[in-house]
C-alpha positions in Angstrom: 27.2 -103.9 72.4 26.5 -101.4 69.4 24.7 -103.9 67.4 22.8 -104.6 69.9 21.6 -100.9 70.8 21.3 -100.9 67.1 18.7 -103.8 66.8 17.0 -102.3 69.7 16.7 -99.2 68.2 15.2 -100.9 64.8 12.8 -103.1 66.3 11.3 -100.1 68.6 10.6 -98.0 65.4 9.2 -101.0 63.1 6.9 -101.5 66.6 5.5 -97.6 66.8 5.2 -97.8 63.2 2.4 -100.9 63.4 1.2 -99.3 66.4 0.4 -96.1 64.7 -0.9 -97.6 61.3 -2.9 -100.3 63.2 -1.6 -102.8 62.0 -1.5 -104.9 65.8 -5.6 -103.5 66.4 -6.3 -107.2 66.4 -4.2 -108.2 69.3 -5.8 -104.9 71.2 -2.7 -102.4 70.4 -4.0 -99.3 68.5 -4.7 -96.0 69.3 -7.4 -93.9 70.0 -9.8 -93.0 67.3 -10.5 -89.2 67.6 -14.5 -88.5 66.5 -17.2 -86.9 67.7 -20.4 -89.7 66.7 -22.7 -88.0 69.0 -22.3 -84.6 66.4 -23.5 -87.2 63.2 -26.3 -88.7 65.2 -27.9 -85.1 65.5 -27.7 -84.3 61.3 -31.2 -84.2 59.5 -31.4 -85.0 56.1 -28.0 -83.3 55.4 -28.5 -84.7 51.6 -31.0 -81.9 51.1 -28.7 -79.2 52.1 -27.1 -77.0 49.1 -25.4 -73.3 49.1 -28.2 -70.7 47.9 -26.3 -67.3 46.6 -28.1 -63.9 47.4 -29.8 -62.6 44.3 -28.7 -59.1 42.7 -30.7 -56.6 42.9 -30.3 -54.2 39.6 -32.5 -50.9 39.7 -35.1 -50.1 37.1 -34.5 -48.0 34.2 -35.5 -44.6 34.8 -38.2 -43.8 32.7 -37.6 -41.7 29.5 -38.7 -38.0 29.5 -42.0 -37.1 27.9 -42.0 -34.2 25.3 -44.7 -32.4 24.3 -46.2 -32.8 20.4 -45.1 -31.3 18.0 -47.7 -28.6 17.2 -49.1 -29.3 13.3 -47.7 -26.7 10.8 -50.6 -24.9 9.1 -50.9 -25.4 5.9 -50.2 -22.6 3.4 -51.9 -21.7 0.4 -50.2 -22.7 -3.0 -50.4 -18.8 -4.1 -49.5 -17.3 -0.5 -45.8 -19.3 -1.0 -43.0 -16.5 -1.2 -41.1 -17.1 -4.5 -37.3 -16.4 -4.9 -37.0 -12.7 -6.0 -35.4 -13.7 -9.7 -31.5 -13.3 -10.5 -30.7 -10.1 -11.6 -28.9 -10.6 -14.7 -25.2 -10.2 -14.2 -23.5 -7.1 -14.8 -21.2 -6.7 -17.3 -17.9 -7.3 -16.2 -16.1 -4.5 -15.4 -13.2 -3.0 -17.6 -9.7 -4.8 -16.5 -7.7 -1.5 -15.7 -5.6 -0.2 -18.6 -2.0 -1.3 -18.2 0.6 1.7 -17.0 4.0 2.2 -17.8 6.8 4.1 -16.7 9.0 5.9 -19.5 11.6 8.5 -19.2 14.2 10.3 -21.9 17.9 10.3 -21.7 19.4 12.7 -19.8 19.5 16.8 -21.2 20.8 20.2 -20.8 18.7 22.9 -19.6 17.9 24.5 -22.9 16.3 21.2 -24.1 14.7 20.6 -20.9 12.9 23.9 -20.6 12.1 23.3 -24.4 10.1 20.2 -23.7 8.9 21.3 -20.5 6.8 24.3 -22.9 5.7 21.6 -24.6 4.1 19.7 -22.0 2.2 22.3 -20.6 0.5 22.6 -23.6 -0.1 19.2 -24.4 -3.4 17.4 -22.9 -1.2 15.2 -20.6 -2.2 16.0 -16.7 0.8 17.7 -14.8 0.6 14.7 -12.7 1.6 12.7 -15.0 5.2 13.6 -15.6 8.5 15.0 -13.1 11.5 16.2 -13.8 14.6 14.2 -12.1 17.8 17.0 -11.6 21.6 15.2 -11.6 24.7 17.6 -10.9 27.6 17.2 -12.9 31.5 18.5 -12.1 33.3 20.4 -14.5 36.4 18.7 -16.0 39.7 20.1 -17.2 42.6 19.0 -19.5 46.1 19.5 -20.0 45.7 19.7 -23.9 48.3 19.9 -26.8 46.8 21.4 -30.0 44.5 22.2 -32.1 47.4 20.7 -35.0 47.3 21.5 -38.7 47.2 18.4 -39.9 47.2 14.8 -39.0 51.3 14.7 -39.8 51.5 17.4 -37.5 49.5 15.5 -35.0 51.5 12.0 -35.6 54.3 13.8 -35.2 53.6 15.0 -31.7 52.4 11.8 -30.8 56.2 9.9 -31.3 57.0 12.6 -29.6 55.5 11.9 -26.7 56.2 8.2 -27.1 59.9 9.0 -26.7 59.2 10.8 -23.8 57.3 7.7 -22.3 54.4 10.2 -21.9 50.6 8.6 -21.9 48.6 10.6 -24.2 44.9 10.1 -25.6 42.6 11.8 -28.0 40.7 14.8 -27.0 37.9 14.3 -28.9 34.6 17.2 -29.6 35.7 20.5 -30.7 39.0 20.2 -29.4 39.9 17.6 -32.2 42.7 17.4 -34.6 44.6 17.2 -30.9 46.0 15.2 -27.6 45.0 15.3 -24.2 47.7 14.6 -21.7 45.6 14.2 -18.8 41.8 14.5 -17.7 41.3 16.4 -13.9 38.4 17.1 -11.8 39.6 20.6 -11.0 41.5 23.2 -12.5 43.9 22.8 -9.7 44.9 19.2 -10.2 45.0 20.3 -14.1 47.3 22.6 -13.3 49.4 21.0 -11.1 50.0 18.2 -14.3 50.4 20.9 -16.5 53.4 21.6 -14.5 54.9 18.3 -14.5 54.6 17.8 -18.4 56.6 21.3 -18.9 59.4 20.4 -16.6 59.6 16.8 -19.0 60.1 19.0 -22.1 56.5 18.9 -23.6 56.0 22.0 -25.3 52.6 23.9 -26.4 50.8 22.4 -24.1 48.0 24.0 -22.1 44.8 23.7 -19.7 41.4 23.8 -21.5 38.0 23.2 -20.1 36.4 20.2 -21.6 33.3 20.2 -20.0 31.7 22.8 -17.9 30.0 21.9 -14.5 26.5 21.4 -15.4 22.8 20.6 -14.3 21.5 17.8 -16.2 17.6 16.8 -16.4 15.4 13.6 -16.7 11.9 13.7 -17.8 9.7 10.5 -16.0 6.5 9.6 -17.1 5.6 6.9 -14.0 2.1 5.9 -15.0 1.6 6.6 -18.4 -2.1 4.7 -19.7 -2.2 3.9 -23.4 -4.2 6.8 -24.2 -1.5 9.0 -22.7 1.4 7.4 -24.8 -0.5 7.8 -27.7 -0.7 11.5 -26.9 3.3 11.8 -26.8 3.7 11.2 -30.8 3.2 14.7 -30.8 5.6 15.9 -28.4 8.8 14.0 -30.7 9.6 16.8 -31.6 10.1 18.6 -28.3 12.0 15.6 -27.2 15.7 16.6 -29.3 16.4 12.9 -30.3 15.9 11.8 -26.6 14.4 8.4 -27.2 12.0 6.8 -24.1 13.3 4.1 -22.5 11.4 2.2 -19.8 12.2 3.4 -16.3 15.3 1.3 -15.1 16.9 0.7 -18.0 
């Protein structure tokens, strides 16, 4: 019974199939052809139909502005043409500036400064030209074992001392043949050693002043031109073996 619904079911589909594809038209089985004939009958000359595109339209150039001519240049006379005023010749070139230098002496005690200091005010060097620089110095004291009669009275002293393990060094100046046990920035402190070496045994010994406090001075020439250091040859003199130096140095 199925293969028979089944060839049924085949033969009804190969049927429609030449039904639809026209294949049975000559036996009066085909369907409908859907046209409209009577909308071809009314075409003219459709042959002579084609598509026309709409032209663009581009706008004309605007037209350019007119100027005005140029009015003529008059003409001027060969002989009514200014000239360039002629080059003043070129100066001669000024002087480069002399070269300065600063000097200034060692330093000196106030008899030598005021000695040199009479000088220069009767030299031809400006008082501009030169300053005195002041430097405080601090007395110093010794505890000093001398002056000795002789250098075997000095050597002596020394092993002495060396025995004692005491440091000891020369004293040096006017002070000299002798030893100097110590070196203090006050009497005070000198003093105070001075103690200490009598309680280890050292005998003759005493404090001195080596140096007394002092005001020391420093002559500086800042912007000295040639001319002006030429002037100085004659102040050597005045100067009491103080050399110049360059500033600085």
């Amino acid at each position: 019974m199925l293969r028979f619904a089944l060839l049924v079911l085949l033969l009804a589909n190969a049927g429609y199939l030449a039904w639809t594809q026209g294949w049975m038209a000559t036996l009066g089985w085909a369907p409908a052809v859907q046209s409209e004939p009577q909308r071809l009958a009314r075409q003219v000359r459709p042959d002579v139909l084609s598509v026309v595109r709409e032209p663009t339209v581009t706008a004309p150039p605007a037209p350019a502005p007119q100027t005005a001519p140029a009015a003529p240049t008059p003409a001027v006379p060969a002989h009514d043409v200014a000239l360039p005023a002629p080059t003043a010749p070129v100066a001669a070139a000024a002087a480069a500036p002399e070269p300065l230098v600063c000097l200034q002496t060692e330093s000196m005690d106030e008899a030598q400064a005021n000695r040199l200091r009479q000088a220069l005010r009767q030299s031809e060097l400006p008082a501009s030209s030169w300053e005195w620089q002041t430097s405080a110095v601090a007395g110093r004291w010794m505890v000093y074992v001398g002056k000795f009669a002789n250098e075997t009275a000095l050597e002596k002293r020394r092993a002495e001392l060396r025995a004692r393990k005491i440091g000891f060094d020369r004293a040096g100046g006017s002070l000299e043949p002798g030893l100097s046990l110590g070196r203090f920035s006050t009497e005070e402190a000198a003093t105070r050693e001075l103690t200490n070496m009598l309680n280890q045994g050292v005998r003759g010994a005493r404090v001195v002043q080596e140096r007394a406090a002092q005001t020391l001075y420093t002559l500086r020439l800042a912007q000295l031109t040639p001319a002006q250091r030429s002037s100085l040859q004659a102040l050597r003199p005045a100067f009491a073996a103080k050399p110049l130096r360059p500033c600085g140095d």
